[in-house]
mmCIF file of the N, C-alpha and C atoms, coordinates in Angstrom:
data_MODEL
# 
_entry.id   MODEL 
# 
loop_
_atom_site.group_PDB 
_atom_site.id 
_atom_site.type_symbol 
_atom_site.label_atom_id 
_atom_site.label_alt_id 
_atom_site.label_comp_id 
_atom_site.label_asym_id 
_atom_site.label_entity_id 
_atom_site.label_seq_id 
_atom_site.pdbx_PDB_ins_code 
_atom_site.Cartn_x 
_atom_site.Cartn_y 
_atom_site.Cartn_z 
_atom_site.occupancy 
_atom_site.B_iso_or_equiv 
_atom_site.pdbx_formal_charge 
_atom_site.auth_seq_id 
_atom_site.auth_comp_id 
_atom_site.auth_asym_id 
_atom_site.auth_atom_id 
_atom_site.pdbx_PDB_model_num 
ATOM 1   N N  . UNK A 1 1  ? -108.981 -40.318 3.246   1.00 0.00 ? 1  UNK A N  1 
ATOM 2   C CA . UNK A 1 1  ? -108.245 -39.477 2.329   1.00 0.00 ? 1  UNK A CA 1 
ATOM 3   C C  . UNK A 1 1  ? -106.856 -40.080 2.118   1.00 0.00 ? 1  UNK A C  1 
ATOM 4   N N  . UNK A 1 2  ? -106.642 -40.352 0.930   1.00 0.00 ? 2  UNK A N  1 
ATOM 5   C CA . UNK A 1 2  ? -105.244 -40.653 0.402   1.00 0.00 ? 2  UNK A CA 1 
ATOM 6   C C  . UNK A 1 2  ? -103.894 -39.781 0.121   1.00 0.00 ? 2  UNK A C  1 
ATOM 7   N N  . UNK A 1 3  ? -103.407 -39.436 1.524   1.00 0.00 ? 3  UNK A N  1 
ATOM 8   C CA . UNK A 1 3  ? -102.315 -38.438 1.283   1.00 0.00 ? 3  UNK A CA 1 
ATOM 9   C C  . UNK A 1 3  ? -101.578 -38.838 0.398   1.00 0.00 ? 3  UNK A C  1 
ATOM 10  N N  . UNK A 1 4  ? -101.424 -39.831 0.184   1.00 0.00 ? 4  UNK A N  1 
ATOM 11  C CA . UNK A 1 4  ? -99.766  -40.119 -0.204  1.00 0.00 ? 4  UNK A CA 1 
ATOM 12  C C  . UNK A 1 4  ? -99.925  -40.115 -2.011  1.00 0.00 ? 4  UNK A C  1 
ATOM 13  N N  . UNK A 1 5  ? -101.069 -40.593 -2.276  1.00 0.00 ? 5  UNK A N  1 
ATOM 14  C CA . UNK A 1 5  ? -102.120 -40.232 -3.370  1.00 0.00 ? 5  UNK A CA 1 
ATOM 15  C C  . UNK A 1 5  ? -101.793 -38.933 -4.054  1.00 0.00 ? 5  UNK A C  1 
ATOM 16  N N  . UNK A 1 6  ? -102.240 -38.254 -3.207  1.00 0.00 ? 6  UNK A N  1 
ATOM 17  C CA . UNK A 1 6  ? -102.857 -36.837 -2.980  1.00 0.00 ? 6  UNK A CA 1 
ATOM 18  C C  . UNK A 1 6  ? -101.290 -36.123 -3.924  1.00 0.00 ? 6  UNK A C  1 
ATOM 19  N N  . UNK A 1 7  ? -100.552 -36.658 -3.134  1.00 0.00 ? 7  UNK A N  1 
ATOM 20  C CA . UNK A 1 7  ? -98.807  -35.853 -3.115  1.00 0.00 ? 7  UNK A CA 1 
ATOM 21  C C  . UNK A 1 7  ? -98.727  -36.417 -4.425  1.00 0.00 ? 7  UNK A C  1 
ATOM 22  N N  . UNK A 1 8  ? -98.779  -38.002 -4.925  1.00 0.00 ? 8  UNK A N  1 
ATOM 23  C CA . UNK A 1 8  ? -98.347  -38.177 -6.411  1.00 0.00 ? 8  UNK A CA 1 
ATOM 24  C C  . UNK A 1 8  ? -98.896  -37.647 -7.625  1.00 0.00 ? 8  UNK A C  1 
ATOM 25  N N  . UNK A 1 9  ? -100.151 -37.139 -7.413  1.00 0.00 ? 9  UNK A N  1 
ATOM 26  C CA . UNK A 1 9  ? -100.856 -36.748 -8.038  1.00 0.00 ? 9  UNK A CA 1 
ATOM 27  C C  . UNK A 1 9  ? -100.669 -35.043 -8.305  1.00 0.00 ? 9  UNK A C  1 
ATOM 28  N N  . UNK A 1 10 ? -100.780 -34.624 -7.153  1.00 0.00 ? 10 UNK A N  1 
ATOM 29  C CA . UNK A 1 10 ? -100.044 -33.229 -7.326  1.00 0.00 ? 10 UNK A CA 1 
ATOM 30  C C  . UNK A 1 10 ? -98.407  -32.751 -7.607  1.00 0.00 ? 10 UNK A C  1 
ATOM 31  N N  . UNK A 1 11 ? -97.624  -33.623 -7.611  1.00 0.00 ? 11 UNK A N  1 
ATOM 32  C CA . UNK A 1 11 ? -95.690  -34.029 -7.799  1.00 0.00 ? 11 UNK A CA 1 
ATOM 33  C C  . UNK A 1 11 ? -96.033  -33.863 -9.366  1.00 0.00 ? 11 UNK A C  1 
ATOM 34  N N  . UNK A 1 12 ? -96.904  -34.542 -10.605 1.00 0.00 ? 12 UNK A N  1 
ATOM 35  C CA . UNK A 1 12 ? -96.753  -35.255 -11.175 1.00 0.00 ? 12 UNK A CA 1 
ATOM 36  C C  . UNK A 1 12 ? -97.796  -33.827 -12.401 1.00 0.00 ? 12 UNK A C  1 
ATOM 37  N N  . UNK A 1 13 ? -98.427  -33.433 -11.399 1.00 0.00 ? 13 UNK A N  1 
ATOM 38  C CA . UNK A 1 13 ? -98.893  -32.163 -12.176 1.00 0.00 ? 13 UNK A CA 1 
ATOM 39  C C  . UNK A 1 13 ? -98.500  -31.370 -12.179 1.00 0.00 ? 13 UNK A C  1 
ATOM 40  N N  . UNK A 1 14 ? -97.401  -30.457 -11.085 1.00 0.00 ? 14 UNK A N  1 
ATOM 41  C CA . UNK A 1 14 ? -96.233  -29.659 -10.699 1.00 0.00 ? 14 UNK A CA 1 
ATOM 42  C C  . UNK A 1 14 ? -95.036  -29.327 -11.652 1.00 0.00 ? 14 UNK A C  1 
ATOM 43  N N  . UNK A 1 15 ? -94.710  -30.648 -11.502 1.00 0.00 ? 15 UNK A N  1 
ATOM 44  C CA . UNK A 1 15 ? -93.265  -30.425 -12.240 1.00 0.00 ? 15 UNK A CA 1 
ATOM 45  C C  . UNK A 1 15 ? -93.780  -30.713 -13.521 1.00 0.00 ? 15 UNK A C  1 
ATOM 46  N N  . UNK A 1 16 ? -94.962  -31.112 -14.032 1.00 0.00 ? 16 UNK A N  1 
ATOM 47  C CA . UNK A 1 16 ? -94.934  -31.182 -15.791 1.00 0.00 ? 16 UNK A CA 1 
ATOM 48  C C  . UNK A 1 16 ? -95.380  -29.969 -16.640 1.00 0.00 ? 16 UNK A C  1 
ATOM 49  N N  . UNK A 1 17 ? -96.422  -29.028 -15.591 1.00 0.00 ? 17 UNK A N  1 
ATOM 50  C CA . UNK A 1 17 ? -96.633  -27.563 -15.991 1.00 0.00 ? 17 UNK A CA 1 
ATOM 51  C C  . UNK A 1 17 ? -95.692  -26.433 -15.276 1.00 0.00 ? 17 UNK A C  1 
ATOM 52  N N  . UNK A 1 18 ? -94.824  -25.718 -16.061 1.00 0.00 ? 18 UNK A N  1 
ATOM 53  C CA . UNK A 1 18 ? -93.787  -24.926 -15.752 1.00 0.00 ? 18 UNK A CA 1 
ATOM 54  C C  . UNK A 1 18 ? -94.568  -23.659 -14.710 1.00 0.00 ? 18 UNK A C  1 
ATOM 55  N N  . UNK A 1 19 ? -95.812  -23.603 -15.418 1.00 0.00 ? 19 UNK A N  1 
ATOM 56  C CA . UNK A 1 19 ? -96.696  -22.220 -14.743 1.00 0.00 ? 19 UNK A CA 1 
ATOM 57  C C  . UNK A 1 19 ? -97.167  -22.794 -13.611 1.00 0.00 ? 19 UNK A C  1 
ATOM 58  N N  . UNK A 1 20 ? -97.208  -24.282 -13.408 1.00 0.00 ? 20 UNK A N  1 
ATOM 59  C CA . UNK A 1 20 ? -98.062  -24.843 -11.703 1.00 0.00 ? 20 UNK A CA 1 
ATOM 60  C C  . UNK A 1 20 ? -96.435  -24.739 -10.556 1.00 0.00 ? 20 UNK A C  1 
ATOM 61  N N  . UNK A 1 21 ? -95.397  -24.854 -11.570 1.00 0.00 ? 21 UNK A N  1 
ATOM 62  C CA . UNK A 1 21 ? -94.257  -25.078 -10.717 1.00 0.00 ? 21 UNK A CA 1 
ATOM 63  C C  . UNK A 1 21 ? -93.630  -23.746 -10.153 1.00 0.00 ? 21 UNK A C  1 
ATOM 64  N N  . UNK A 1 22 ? -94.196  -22.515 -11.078 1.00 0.00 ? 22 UNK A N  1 
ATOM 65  C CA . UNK A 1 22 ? -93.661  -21.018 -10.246 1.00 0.00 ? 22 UNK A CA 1 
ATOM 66  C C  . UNK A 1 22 ? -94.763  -21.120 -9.599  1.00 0.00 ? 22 UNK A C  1 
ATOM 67  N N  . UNK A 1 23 ? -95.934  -21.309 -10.028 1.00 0.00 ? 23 UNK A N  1 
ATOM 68  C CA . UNK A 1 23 ? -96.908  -20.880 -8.708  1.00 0.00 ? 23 UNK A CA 1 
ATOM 69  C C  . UNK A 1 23 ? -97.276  -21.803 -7.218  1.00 0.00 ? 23 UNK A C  1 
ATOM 70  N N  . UNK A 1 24 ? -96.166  -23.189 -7.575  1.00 0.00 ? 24 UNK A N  1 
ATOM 71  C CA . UNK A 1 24 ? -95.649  -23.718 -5.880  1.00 0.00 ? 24 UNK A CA 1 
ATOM 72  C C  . UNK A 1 24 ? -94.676  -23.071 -5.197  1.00 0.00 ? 24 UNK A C  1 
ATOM 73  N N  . UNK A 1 25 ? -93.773  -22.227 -6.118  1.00 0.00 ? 25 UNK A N  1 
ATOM 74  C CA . UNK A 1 25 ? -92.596  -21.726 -5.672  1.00 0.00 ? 25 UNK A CA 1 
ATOM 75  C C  . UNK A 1 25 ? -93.171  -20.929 -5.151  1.00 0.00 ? 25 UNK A C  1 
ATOM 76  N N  . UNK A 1 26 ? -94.467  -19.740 -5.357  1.00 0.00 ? 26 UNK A N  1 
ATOM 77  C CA . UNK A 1 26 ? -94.179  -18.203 -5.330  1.00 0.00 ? 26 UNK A CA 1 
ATOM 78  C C  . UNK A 1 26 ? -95.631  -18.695 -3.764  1.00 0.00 ? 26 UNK A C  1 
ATOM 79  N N  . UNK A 1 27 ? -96.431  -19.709 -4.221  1.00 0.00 ? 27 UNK A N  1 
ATOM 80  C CA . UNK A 1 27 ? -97.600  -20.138 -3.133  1.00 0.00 ? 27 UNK A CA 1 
ATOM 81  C C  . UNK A 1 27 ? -98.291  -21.217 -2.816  1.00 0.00 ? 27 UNK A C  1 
ATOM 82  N N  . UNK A 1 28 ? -97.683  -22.204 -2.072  1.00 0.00 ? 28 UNK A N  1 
ATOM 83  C CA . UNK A 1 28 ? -97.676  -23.674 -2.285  1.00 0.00 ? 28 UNK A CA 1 
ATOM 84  C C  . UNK A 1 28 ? -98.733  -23.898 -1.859  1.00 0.00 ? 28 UNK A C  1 
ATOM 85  N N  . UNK A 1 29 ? -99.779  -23.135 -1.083  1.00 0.00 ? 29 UNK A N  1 
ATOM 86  C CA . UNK A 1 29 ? -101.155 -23.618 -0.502  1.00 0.00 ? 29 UNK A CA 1 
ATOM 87  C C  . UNK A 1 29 ? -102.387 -23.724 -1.691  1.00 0.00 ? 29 UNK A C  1 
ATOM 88  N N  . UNK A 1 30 ? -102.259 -22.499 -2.237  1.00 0.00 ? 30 UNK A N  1 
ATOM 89  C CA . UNK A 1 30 ? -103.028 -21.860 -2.952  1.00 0.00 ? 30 UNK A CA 1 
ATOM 90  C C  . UNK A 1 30 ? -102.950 -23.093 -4.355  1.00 0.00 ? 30 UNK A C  1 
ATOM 91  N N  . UNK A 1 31 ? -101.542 -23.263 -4.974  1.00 0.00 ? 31 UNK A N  1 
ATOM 92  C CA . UNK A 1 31 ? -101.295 -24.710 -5.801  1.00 0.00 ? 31 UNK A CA 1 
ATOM 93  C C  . UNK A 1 31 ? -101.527 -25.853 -5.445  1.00 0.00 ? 31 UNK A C  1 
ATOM 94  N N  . UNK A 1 32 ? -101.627 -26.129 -4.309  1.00 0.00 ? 32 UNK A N  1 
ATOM 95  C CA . UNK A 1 32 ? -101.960 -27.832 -3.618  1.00 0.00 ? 32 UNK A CA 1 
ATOM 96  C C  . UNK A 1 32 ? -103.783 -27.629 -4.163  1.00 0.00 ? 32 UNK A C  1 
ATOM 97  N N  . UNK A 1 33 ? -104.490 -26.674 -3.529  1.00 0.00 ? 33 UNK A N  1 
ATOM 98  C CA . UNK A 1 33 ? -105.654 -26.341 -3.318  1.00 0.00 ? 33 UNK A CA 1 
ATOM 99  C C  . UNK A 1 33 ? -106.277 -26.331 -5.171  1.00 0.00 ? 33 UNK A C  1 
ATOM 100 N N  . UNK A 1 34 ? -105.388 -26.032 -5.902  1.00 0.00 ? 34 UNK A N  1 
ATOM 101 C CA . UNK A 1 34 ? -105.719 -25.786 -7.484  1.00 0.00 ? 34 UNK A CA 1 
ATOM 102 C C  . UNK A 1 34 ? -105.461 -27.135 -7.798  1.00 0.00 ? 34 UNK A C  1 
ATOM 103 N N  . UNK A 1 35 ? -104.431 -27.785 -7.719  1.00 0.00 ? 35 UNK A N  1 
ATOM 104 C CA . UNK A 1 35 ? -104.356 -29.001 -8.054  1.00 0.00 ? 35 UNK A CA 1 
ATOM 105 C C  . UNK A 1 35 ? -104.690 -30.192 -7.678  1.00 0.00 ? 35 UNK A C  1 
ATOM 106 N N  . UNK A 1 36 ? -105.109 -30.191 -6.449  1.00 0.00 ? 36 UNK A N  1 
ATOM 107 C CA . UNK A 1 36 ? -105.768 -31.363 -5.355  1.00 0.00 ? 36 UNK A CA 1 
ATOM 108 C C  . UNK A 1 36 ? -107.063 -31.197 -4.767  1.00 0.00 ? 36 UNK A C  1 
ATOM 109 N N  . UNK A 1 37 ? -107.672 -30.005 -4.884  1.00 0.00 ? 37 UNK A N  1 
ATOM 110 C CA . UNK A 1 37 ? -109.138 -29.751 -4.717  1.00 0.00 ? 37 UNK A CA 1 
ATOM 111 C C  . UNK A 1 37 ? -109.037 -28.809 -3.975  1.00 0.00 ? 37 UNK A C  1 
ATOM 112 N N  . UNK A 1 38 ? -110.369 -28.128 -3.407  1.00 0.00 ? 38 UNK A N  1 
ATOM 113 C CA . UNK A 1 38 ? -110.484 -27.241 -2.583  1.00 0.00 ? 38 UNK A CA 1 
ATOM 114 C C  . UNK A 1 38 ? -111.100 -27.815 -1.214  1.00 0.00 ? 38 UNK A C  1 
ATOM 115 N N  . UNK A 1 39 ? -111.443 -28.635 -1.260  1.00 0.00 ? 39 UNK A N  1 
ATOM 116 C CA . UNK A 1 39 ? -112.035 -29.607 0.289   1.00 0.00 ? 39 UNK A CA 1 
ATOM 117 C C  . UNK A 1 39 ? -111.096 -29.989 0.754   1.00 0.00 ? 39 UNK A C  1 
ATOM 118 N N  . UNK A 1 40 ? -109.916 -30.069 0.500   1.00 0.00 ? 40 UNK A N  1 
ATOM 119 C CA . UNK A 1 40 ? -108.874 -30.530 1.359   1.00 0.00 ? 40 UNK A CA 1 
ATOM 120 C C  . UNK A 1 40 ? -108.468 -29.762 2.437   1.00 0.00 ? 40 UNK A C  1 
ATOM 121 N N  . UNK A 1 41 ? -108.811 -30.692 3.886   1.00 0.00 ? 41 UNK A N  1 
ATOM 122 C CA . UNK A 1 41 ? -108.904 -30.264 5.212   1.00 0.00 ? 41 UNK A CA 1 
ATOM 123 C C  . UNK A 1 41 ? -107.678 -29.368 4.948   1.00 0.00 ? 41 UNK A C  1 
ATOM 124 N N  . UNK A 1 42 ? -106.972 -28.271 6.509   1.00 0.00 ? 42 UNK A N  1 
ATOM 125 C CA . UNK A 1 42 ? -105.941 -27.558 6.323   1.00 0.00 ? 42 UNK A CA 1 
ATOM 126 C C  . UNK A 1 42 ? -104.487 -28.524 6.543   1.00 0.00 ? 42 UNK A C  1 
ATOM 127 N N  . UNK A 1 43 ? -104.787 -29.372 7.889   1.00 0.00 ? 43 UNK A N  1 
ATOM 128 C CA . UNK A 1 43 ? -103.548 -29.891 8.474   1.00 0.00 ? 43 UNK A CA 1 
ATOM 129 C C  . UNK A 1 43 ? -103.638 -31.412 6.558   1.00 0.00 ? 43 UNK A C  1 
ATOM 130 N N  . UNK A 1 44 ? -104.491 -31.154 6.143   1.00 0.00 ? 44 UNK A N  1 
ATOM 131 C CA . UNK A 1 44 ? -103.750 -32.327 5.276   1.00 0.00 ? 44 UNK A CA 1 
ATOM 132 C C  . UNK A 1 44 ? -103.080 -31.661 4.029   1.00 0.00 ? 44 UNK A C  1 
ATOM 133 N N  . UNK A 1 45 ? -103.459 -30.414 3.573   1.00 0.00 ? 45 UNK A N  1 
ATOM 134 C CA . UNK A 1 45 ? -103.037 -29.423 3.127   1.00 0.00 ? 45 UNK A CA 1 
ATOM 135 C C  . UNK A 1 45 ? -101.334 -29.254 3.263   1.00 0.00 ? 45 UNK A C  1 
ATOM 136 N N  . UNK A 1 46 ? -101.093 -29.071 4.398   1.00 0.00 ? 46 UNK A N  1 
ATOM 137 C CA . UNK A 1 46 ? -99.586  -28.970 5.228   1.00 0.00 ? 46 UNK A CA 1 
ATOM 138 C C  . UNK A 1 46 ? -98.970  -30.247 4.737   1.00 0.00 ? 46 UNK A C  1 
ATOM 139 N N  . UNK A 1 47 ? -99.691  -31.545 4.766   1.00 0.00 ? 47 UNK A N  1 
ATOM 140 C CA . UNK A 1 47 ? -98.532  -32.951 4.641   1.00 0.00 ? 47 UNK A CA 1 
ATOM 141 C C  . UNK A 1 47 ? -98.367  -32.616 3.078   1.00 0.00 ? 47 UNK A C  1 
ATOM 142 N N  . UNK A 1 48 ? -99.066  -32.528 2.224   1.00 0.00 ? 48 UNK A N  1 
ATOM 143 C CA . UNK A 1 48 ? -99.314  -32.295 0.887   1.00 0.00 ? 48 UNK A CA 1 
ATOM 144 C C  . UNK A 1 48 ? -97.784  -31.463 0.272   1.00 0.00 ? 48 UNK A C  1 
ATOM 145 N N  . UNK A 1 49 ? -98.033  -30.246 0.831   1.00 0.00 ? 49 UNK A N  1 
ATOM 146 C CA . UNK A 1 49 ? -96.913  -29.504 0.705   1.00 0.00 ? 49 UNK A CA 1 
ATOM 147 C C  . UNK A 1 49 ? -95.514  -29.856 0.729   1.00 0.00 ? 49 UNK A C  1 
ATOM 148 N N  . UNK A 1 50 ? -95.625  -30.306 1.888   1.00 0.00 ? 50 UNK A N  1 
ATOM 149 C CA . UNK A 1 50 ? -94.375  -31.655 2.278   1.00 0.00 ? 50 UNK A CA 1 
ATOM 150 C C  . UNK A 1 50 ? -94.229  -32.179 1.782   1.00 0.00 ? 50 UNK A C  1 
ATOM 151 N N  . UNK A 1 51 ? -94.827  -32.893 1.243   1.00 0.00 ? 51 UNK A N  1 
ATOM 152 C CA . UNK A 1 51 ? -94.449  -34.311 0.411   1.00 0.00 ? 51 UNK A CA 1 
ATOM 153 C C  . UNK A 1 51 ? -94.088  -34.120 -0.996  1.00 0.00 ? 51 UNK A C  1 
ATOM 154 N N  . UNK A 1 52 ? -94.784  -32.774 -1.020  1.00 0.00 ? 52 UNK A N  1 
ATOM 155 C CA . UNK A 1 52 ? -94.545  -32.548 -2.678  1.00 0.00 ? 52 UNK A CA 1 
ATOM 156 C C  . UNK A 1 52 ? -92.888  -31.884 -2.596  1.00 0.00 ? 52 UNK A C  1 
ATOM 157 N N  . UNK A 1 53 ? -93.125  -30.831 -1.822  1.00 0.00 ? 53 UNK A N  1 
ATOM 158 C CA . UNK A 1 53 ? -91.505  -30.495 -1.491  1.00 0.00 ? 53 UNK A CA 1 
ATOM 159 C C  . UNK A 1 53 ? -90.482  -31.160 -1.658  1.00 0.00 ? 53 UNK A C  1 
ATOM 160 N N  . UNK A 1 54 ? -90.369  -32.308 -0.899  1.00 0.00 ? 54 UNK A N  1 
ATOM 161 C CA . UNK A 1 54 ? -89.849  -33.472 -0.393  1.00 0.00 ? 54 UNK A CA 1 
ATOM 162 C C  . UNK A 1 54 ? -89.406  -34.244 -1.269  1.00 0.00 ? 54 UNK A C  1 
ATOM 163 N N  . UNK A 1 55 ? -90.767  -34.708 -2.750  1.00 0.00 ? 55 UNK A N  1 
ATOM 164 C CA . UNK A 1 55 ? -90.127  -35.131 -3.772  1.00 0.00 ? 55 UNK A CA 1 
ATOM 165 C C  . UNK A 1 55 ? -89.692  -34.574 -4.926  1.00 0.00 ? 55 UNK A C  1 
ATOM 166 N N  . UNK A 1 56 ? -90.282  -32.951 -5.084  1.00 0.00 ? 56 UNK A N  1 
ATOM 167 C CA . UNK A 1 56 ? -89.323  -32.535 -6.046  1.00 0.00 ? 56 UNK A CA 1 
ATOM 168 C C  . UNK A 1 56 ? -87.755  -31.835 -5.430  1.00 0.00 ? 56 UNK A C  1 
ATOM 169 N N  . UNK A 1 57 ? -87.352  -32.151 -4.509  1.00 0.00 ? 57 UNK A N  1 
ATOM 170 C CA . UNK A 1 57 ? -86.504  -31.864 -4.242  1.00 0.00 ? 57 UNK A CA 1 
ATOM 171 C C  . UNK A 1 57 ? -85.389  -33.237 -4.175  1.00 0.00 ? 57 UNK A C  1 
ATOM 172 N N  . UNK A 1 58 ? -86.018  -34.691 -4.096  1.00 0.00 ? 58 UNK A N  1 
ATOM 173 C CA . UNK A 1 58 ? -84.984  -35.558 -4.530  1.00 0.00 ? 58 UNK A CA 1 
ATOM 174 C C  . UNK A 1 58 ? -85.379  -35.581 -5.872  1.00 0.00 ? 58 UNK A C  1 
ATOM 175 N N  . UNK A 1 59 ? -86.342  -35.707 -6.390  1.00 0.00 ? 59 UNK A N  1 
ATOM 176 C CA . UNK A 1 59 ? -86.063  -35.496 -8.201  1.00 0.00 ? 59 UNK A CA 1 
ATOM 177 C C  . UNK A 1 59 ? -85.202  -34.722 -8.735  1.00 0.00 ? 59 UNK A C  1 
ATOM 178 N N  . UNK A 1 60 ? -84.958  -33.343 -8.167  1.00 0.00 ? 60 UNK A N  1 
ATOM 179 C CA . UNK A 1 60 ? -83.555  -32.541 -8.830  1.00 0.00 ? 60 UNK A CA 1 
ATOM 180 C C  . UNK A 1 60 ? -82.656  -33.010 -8.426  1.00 0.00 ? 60 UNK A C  1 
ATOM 181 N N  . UNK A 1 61 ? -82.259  -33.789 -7.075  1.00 0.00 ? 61 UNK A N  1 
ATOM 182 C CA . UNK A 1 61 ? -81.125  -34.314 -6.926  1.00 0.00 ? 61 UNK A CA 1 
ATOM 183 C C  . UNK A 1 61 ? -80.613  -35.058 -7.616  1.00 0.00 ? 61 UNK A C  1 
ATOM 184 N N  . UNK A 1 62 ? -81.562  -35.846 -7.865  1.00 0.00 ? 62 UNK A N  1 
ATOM 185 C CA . UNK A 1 62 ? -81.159  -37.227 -9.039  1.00 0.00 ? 62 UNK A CA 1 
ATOM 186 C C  . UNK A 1 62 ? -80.447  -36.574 -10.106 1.00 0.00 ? 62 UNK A C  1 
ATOM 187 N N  . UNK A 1 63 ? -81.230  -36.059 -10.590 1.00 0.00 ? 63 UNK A N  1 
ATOM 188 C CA . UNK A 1 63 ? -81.129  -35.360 -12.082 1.00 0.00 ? 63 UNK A CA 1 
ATOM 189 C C  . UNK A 1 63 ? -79.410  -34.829 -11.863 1.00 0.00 ? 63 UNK A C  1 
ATOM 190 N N  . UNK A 1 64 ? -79.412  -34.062 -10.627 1.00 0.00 ? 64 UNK A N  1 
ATOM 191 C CA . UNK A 1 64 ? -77.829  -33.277 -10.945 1.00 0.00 ? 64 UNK A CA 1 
ATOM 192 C C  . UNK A 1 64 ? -76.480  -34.441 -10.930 1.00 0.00 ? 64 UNK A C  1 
ATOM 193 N N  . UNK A 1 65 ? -77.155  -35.695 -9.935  1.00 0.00 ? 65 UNK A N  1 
ATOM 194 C CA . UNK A 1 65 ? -76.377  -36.618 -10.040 1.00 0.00 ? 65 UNK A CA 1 
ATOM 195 C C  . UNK A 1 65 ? -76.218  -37.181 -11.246 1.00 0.00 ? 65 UNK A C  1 
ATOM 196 N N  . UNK A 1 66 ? -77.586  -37.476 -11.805 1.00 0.00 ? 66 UNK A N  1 
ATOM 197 C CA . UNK A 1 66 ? -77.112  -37.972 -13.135 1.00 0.00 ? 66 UNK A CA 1 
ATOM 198 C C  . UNK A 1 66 ? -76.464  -37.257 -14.280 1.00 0.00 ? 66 UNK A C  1 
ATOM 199 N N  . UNK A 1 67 ? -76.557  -36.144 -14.146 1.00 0.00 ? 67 UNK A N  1 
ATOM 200 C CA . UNK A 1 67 ? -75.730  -34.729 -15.018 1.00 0.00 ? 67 UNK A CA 1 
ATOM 201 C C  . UNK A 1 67 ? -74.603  -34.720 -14.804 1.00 0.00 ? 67 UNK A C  1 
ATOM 202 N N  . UNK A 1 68 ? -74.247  -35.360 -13.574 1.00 0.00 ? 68 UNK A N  1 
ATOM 203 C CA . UNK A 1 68 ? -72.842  -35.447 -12.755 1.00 0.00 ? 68 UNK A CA 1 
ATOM 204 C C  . UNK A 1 68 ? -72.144  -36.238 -13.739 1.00 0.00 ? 68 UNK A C  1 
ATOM 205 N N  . UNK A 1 69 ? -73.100  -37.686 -13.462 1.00 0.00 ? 69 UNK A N  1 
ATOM 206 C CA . UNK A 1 69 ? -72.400  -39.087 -13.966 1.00 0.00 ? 69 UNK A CA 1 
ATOM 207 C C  . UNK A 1 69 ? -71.703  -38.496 -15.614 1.00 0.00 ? 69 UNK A C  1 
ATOM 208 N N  . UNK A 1 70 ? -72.836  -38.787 -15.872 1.00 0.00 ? 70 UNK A N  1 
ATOM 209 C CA . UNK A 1 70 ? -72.156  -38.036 -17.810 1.00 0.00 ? 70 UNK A CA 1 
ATOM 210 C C  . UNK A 1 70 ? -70.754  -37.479 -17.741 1.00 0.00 ? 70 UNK A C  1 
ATOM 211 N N  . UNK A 1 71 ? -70.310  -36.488 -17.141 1.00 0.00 ? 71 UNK A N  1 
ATOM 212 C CA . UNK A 1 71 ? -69.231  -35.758 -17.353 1.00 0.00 ? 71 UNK A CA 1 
ATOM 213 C C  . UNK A 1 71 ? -68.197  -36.527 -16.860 1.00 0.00 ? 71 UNK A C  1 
ATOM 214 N N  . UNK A 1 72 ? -67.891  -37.849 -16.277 1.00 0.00 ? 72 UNK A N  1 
ATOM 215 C CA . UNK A 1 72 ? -66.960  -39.129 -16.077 1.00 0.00 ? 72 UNK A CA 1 
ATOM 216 C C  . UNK A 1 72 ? -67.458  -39.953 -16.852 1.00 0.00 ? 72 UNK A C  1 
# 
């Protein structure tokens, strides 16, 4: 199984549907499981989450940095 896969693939479907991105916010298992299959063991389930976390959370960083830059 290709976690790391797994995470780009679900990052990349997340943040491009506004309705997949409240329903990671409001239930991130239940969205990994909609967007990455339903056979996905539990503990790989958990890295999934993580990782997706993980990168939309430096993707907004960027973004505010680069929102930053503009205003200098």
């Amino acid at each position: 199984m290709d976690i790391a896969g797994l995470i780009k693939d679900s990052v990349e479907k997340i943040t491009k549907d506004g309705d997949l991105t409240k329903a990671f916010q409001a239930d991130p298992t239940a969205t990994v499981k909609k967007v990455a299959g339903d056979k996905i063991p539990a503990e790989a389930i958990d890295k999934i989450i993580s990782g997706v976390r993980a990168k939309i959370g430096v993707d907004k960083a960027a973004d505010a940095i680069s929102s930053i830059k503009k205003l200098f």
